[in-house]
Residue, then its C-alpha position, 0 to 999 in steps of 0.5 A: x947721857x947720865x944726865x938726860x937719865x937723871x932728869x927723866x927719872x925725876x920727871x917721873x917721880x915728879x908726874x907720879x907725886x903729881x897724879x897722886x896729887x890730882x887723884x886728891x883733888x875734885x875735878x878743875x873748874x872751867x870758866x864756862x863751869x864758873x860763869x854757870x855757877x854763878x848764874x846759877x848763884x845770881x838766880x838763886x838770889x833772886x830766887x830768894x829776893x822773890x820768895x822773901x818778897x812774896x812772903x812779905x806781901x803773903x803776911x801782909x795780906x793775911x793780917x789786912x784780912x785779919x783786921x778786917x774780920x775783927x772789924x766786921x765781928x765789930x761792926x756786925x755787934x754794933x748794927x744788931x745792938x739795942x743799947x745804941x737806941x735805948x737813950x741810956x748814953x753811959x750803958x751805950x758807952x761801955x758797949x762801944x768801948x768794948x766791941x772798939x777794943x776787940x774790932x782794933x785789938x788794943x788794949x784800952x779804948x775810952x770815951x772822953x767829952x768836953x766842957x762846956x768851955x772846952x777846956x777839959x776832958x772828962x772819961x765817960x768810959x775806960x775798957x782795959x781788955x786784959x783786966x776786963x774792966x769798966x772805969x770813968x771820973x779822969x780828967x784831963x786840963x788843957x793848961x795841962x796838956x795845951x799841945x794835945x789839945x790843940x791838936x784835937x781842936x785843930x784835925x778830926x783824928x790824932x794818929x800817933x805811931x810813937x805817941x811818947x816822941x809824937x809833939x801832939x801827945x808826948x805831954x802824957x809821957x812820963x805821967x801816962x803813957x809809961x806807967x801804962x805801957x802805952x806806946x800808941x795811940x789813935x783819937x778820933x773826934x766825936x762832931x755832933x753838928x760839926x761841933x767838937x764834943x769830945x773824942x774816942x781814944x784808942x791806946x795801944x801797949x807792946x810794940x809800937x804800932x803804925x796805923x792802917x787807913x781801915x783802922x782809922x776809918x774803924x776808929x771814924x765809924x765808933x766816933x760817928x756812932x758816939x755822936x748818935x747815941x749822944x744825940x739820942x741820949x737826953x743831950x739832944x741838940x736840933x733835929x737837923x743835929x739829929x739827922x747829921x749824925x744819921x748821915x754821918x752813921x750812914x756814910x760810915x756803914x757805906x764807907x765799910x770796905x766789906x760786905x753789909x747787909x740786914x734782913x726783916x724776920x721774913x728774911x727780906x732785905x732791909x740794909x745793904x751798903x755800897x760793896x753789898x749792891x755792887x756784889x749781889x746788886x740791889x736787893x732791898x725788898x727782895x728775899x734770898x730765893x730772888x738772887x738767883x743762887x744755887x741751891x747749895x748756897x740758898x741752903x746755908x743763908x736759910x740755916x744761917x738766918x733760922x739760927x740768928x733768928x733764935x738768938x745765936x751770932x753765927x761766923x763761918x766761911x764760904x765759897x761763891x762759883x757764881x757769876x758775880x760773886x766769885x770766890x772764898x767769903x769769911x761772915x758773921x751774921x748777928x740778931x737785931x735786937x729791940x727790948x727783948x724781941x728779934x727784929x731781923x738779921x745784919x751781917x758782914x762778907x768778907x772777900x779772903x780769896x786772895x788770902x786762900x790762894x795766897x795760902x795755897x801758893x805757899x803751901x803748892x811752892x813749898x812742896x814743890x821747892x821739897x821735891x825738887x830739892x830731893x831731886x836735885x840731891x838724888x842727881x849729885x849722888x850719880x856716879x856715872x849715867x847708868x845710876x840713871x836706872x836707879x833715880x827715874x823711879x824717885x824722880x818720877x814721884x817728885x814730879x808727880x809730888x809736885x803736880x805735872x801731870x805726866x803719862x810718861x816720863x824720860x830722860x834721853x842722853x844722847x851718847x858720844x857715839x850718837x846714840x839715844x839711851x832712853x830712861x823711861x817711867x810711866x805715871x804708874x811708876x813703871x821704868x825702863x831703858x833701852x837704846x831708842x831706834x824710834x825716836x832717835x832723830x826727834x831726840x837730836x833735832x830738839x837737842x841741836x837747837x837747843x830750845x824746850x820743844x812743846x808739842x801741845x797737841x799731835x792731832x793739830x800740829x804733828x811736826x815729828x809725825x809721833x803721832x802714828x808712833x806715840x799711839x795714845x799720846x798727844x802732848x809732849x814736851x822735850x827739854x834740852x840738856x847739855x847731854x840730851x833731853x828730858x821729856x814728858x807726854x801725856x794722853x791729853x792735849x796741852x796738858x802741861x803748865x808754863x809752871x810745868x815747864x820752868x820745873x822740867x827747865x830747872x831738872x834740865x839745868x841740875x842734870x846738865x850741871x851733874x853730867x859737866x861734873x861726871x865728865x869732869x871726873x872721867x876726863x879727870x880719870x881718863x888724864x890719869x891713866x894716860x900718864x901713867x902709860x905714858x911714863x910706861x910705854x913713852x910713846x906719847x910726846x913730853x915735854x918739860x917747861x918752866x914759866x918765863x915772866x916779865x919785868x912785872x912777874x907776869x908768865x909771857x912764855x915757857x922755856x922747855x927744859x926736856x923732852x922725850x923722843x915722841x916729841x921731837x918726832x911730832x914737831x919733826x925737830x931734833x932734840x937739839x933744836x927743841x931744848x932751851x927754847x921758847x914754846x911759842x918758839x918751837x910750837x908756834x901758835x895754836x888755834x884755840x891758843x895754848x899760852x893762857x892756859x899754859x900760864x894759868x896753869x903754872x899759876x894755880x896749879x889745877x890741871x887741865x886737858x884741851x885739843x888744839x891745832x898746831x899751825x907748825x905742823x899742821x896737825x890737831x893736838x889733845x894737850x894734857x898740862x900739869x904743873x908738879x910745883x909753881x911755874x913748871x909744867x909738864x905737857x902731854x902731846x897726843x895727835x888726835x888728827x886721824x882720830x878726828x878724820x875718823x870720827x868725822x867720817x863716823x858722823x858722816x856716814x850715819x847721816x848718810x845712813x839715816x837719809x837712805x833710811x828716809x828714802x827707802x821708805x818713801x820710795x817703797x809708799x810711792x811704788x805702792x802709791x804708784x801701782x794703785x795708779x797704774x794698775x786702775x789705768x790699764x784697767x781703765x784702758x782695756x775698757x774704752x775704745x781703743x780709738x776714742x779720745x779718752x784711750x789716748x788721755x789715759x795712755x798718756x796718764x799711764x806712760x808719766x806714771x811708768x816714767x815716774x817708777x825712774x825717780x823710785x829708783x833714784x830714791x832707792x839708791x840712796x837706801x843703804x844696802x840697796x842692791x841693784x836689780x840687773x838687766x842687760x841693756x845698752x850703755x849707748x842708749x842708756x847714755x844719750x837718753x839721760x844726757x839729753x834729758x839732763x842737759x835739756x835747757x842748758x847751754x852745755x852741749x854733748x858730745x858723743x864718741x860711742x862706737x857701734x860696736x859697743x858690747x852690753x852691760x848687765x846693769x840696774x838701768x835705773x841706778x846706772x841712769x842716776x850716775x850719769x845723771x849725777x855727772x853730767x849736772x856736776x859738768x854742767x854746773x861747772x860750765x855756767x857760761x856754756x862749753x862742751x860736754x865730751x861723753x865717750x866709752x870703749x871696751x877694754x881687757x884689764x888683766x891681773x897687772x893692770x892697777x886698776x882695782x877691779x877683777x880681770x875681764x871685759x869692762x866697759x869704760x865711759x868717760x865723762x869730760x867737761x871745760x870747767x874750772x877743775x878741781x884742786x889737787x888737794x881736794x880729789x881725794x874728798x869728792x866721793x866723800x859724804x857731804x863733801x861739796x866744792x860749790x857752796x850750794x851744793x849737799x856733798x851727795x851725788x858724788x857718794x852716791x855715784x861711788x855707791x853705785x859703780x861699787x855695787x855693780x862691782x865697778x870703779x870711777x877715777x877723777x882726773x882734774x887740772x885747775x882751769x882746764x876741766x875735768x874728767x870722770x871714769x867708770x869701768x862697768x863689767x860687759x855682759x856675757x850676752x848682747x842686749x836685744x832692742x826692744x820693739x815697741x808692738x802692739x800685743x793681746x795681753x796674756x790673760x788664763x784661769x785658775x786660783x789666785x792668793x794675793x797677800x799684801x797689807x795695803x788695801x789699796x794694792x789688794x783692790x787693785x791687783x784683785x781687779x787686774x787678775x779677776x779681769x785677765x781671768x784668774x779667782x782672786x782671795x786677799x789675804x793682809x798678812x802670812x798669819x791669814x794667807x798660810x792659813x787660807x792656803x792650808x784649807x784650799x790644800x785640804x780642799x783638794x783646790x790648791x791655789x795656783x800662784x801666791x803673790x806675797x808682799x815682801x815686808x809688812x810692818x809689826x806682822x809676817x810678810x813674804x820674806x818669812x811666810x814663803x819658807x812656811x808654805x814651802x813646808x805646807x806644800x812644796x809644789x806651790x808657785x810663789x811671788x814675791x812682790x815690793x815697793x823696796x825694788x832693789x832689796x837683796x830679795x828681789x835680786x835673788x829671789x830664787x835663792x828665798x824660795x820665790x819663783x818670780x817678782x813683781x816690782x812694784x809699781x806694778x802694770x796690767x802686761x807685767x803681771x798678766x806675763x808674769x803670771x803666765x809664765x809661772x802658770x807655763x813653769x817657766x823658770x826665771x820668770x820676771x816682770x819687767x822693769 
């Protein structure tokens, strides 16, 4: 014993220096926690590989248009200069040089032409850009730099990106290219005629540089107008030399991968190349005003040309919104010179669309990556979901930050209970919270499925019907969560972007990511306390293990080493017969299984908590394992077996709750629905002749209608609290007429055994009807091949001794008897439970409802059942203390009489019908929709000194006062008025006891001409009790 003490003792200091432990640590991963994190890492590196991918295409987009606006600057300078045409070559040659060094941003261009032999290159022309600087006189030697030459004479260019290890240009190396810091270079051959006269050589220092394609045609344009002014400079060859220059000049400009265009001094177009006519078509000839351009634009190009046309070189940025063109324009327009006088305009457009939105995305993504990193700081600060409230208002501005456009913005987290707390903000940045009883079901539906639901337009395609609840809303989206969704809604139809979505995806996944964490942390918590009052209390099971390994080190097993008392109990075994064995042993398996995290456990140390299903008790199990050091474990047995049956009772009845819910409120807008239709029939019936054919056809119409009042019954008693309206009736007829009803088509045949002295029953015929209805289809669906349905009822006595749990008298009992397969024995006590279904295409609700109903009518069923021989349901219903007189059908004047009538009801359609139905019996009719105009209209006849006769009040009007609460109000106006209560909710605990509200009558909705003029006489007459039958 002394030892058994010692060694609980030190479990408990173990478990103790163990939550110390815990309480040090953060909350354990989970595998599905591990694959999320590493999802979420492996997006985040493409993420980046993106970004950085983008980036890259960003700048090198930015500097292509960079390099083609300093050659447009260029290539504008060279179109409008006079130098080019004035036959002074060496002056042409220093322009060249310098517009080339800017339109290719090196720092020396120079121009070099052969000799005659072809054997040496002379300098006509060096600019160095930093110095700023004109010089000519070098001389270069083929025996010098023989590879170089041949290069030149064997391509139209030499492009060198590494002009010092190039084998065409290396030979300047040492004496040239480093001593000038030169790293590459570009030449391009001067052709006049197609003879090699010399070439243009642009030489780049700093960092070496790799050519583009646009730049060597650049470099190809100032080699093409070399040659023309070589031919127009004194060295003049053959005319068609002349005009070979002029064809290459003018493919050069058509080659131009922007924009050219010229204009006379009248503004009249003379120059355009090929990009030109494809954007504004062909406008040689005609004047700005001729293209058809806003006036905005026509505005600019006039001011633009009137300042080139003074003398200024004018650059600046467009936007075009026209058909062709579209977009952002960089331009330069510059002066065609000739001597001192201005001949006309050239400039250059250059499309930098591209580049604009480019800068937009980086600049809109940026923003966005900052709000929603401030987002997803201020969720990892949340503690516990009630932070919530705190965090929607900063939410709020970064989604607004980052542009979706949101009327209403929310968070729905659903609880463990069920629940739906909503956290709210609107566009103003107003917030709330608040359990959402409207809205609940949306929330969940979305939720299960697990799937973005966007609602782009309510007024189209209204699936949750939000659109009577959502008022000025018409779009709506609803992102799930791992504990809920996140929503946003706007007044505007499919207003929210797929990029709008992938942001409100992305705070979906940091809010599940948070909410794993903080229930980690309360699972955390909630282990520790549970340890603690298990070593206090000891009213859970121990048990105490150390790991058992292979011959490799691997853990197959635990031994157990002790246990507490509760333990043995659980498993049912003494202590005996638990201590030294294996857990696999004792336990057996579970189901999920048990043994890996029991070894993962010993191995690493982390804690963990997890419910599984012993199969040697057969019961379910929350196990909490800590190891205290390496390869012990100490386990915590809780039997959560009841708990999981009640939850799953819990869940069960709210479902149920949920579905009367639904079908109160479509059995009330049917009954509404239906009294429209009966009331204009009998109105109809009185005005034909009662011999004519169109009499019958509409009797006919009238008798379906009042049988379809049945199935409003059958909806009503799925409602919850439904309490039936009762009448005496004769469970005989009532019987017979149901089964023949259900049975019709089958091959079931009844059998009665019914004595003809069988006493009446005060009962709601209708809810009554529906369960037999309900049995009699369960006994025929367990007779699929046919058989013999026995259907008998006796009157007994029950005394106090009886154990049947029912209060001593009379009771009628019917016996429902099939031939089926029966039902098991372990399974009788589940047929009355929610959704408890033995046949596979079955919902599990008759039986519930059947329950509901007998209970109500505060009787009792039983069950009896054998396996293959059938089986038997009973049901007790209380006698009535009077007999149920038969009612004969005879044909009878309906009640008709005078007098004022109030009719209170907020369905139009009731107040038109029922209006008529009184005003052709006789009867003054005033409508009111609501008791806020009734009781005021009642009032004034009152002070008239012409009362109202009767009021009718619909029971319940939704958002306003309905009779329920506007009755006690009248009572108090005038205590003598005679009131009824009229609804569509015809088995509410008003309509059954509506004496004890304050009515003196009801009218059950639908509601029929014979009905309502009895029941208006009655009270007229001071009847009490008056009732419209059912």
């Amino acid at each position: 014993m002394e030892d058994a003490d010692r060694t609980r003792a030190q479990l408990i200091e173990e478990i103790d220096a163990l939550r110390r432990q815990v309480a040090e640590q953060s909350a354990p991963e989970t595998d599905p926690e591990r694959l999320k994190r590493q999802e979420l890492e492996r997006r985040n590196e493409e993420l980046q590989f993106e970004l950085v991918t983008r980036r890259r295409a960003d700048e090198e987009r930015t500097e292509r248009e960079r390099r083609a606006q300093l050659q447009q600057a260029a290539t504008v300078e060279l179109v409008g200069n006079e130098s080019l045409a004035s036959g002074n070559a060496l002056e042409a040659f220093r322009m060249l040089t310098r517009i080339a060094s800017r339109g290719l941003a090196v720092e020396r261009v120079s121009i070099w032409l052969l000799c005659e032999d072809g054997k040496e290159l002379l300098c006509e022309d060096l600019f160095e850009a930093s110095r700023d600087e004109h010089t000519r006189g070098l001389v270069l030697r083929s025996a010098d730099y023989p590879s170089y030459f041949a290069a030149i004479h064997g391509a139209s260019r030499v492009s060198a990106e590494d002009a010092r290890t190039d084998p065409r240009t290396c030979e300047f190396t040492n004496g040239y290219l480093i001593p000038l810091g030169i790293t590459s270079m570009m030449d391009s051959g001067i052709f006049v005629a197609g003879e090699l006269l010399g070439v243009v050589c642009f030489e780049h220092t700093g960092k070496k540089r790799e050519w583009q394609t646009d730049e060597e045609s650049f470099a190809g344009m100032i080699s093409a107008v070399t040659s023309q002014v070589i031919t127009t400079s004194g060295r003049k060859q053959a005319e068609d030399a002349l005009r070979e220059s002029e064809a290459r000049l003018h493919a050069v400009i058509e080659s131009l991968p922007f924009d050219l265009w010229g204009t006379d001094v009248d503004g009249r177009y003379v120059l355009q190349n090929s990009i030109s006519r494809e954007r504004w078509g062909d406008t040689l000839g005609k004047l700005p005003e001729d293209l058809g351009v806003d006036e905005r634009s026509l505005s600019l190009w006039q001011e633009n040309t009137r300042r080139v046309l003074e003398g200024e070189v004018i650059s600046g940025e467009v936007e075009y919104d026209l058909e062709k063109p579209r977009g952002v324009y960089t331009y330069t327009i510059a002066p065609i010179r000739k001597g001192t006088d201005i001949t006309g305009t050239v400039g250059i457009n250059l499309d930098i669309t591209e580049r604009k939105q480019a800068e937009q995305r980086v600049l809109a993504e940026q923003k966005d990556r900052e709000a929603f990193s401030r987002i997803r700081e201020q969720l990892w600060s949340m503690e516990n979901e009630i932070d919530l409230d705190d965090l929607m208002e900063a939410m709020g501005e970064s989604l607004r930050a980052m542009d979706v456009p949101y009327r209403y913005f929310g968070v729905n987290v659903i609880t463990p209970e069920g629940d739906v707390l909503a956290y709210s903000m609107d566009w103003e940045g107003k917030w709330y919270s608040r359990k959402r009883p409207v809205g609940k079901e949306i929330v969940l539906d979305i939720f299960e499925k697990g799937e973005v639901a966007y609602r782009r337009n309510l007024e189209e395609e209204d699936v949750y019907h939000e659109l009577t609840k959502a008022g000025i809303l018409r779009s709506v989206v609803d992102v799930p969560f791992s504990h809920g969704t996140v929503a946003v809604s706007s007044k505007k139809p499919d207003a929210f972007s797929t990029y709008d979505l992938q942001i409100l995806s992305e705070i979906a996944k940091v809010l599940s990511e948070t909410f794993v964490r903080l229930d980690d942390m309360r699972k955390l918590k909630e282990s520790e306390e549970r340890f603690r009052s298990l070593f206090q209390a000891m009213n859970e099971g121990v048990c105490l293990q150390e790991a058992v390994h292979d011959p490799s080190g691997k853990v197959v097993d635990f031994r157990i080493l002790d246990i507490n008392p509760q333990f043995g109990n659980i498993l049912g075994l003494p202590q005996t017969a638990i201590l030294g064995k294996l857990v696999s042993e004792v336990c057996g398996s579970g189901d999920p299984p048990y043994q890996d995290i029991y070894a993962e456990v010993a191995e690493t140390g982390k804690p963990s908590q997890f419910e599984t299903h012993l199969s040697t008790v057969g019961k379910h199990f929350s196990i909490s394992v800590f190891s205290p050091e390496r390869d012990k474990l100490a386990t915590v047995f809780e039997d959560i077996t009841e708990r999981r049956r009640m939850e799953e009772g819990i869940r069960r009845a709210h479902n149920l709750e949920s579905l009367g819910l639904l079908a109160g409120g479509i059995a009330h807008d049917f009954n509404n629905i239906l009294t429209g239709i009966t009331g204009n029939l009998s109105l109809l019936m009185g005005l034909l002749d009662p011999d004519s054919e169109e009499r019958e056809i509409t009797a006919e119409a009238q008798q379906a209608a009042t049988k379809t009042k049945a199935l409003t019954h059958q909806l009503m008693t799925f409602a919850k609290g439904g309490e039936p309206v009762k009448e005496n009736a004769s469970i005989e007829a009532l019987l017979k007429e149901t089964t023949e009803l259900t049975l019709r088509g089958s091959r079931t045949r009844p059998l009665y055994d019914l004595p003809e002295d069988l006493p009446s029953v005060k009962i709601d015929t209708g809810q009554i009807g529906q369960v037999i209805q309900n049995l009699v289809l369960n006994a025929d669906q367990a007779m699929p091949v046919g058989g013999v349905l026995k259907l008998s009822a006796e009157e007994i006595d029950v005394s106090e001794k009886d154990p049947l749990p029912l209060e001593a008298g009379l009771y009628v009992k019917v016996s429902v008897e099939d031939q089926g397969i029966g039902i098991p024995a372990n399974l009788l006590n589940q047929v009355f439970d929610p959704y408890f279904s033995t046949k596979s295409q079955g919902h599990g609700l008759g039986l519930s409802i059947v329950h509901s109903v007998i209970q109500r009518h505060k009787g009792h069923i039983t069950i009896h059942s054998t396996r293959g021989a059938g089986t038997t349901f009973e049901f007790y219903l209380p006698v009535s203390p009077t007999q149920a007189v038969p009612v004969v059908e005879e044909k009878r004047k309906i009640a008709t009489g005078t007098g004022s009538i109030l009719l209170m009801d907020d369905e139009e359609i009731i107040q038109k019908t029922m209006g008529r139905m009184l005003r052709t019996l006789g009867y003054e009719v005033v409508s009111a929709y609501n008791g806020n105009e009734a009781l005021p209209a009642y009032r004034a006849a009152l002070d008239r000194g012409t009362p109202f006769d009767i009021v009718i009040m619909d029971l319940t009007i939704p958002g306003t006062m309905g009779g329920k609460e506007a009755v006690g109000q009248l009572l108090e106006i005038d205590p003598e008025a005679r009131v009824l209560v009229s609804s569509g909710y015809s088995n509410d605990p008003v309509m059954a006891n509506y004496a004890a509200y304050g009515f003196c009558g009801r009218l059950s909705k639908p509601v029929g001409m014979e009905e309502l003029a009895d029941t208006v006489e009655r009270v007229l007459a001071k009847k009490e009790g008056a009732e419209a039958s059912k």
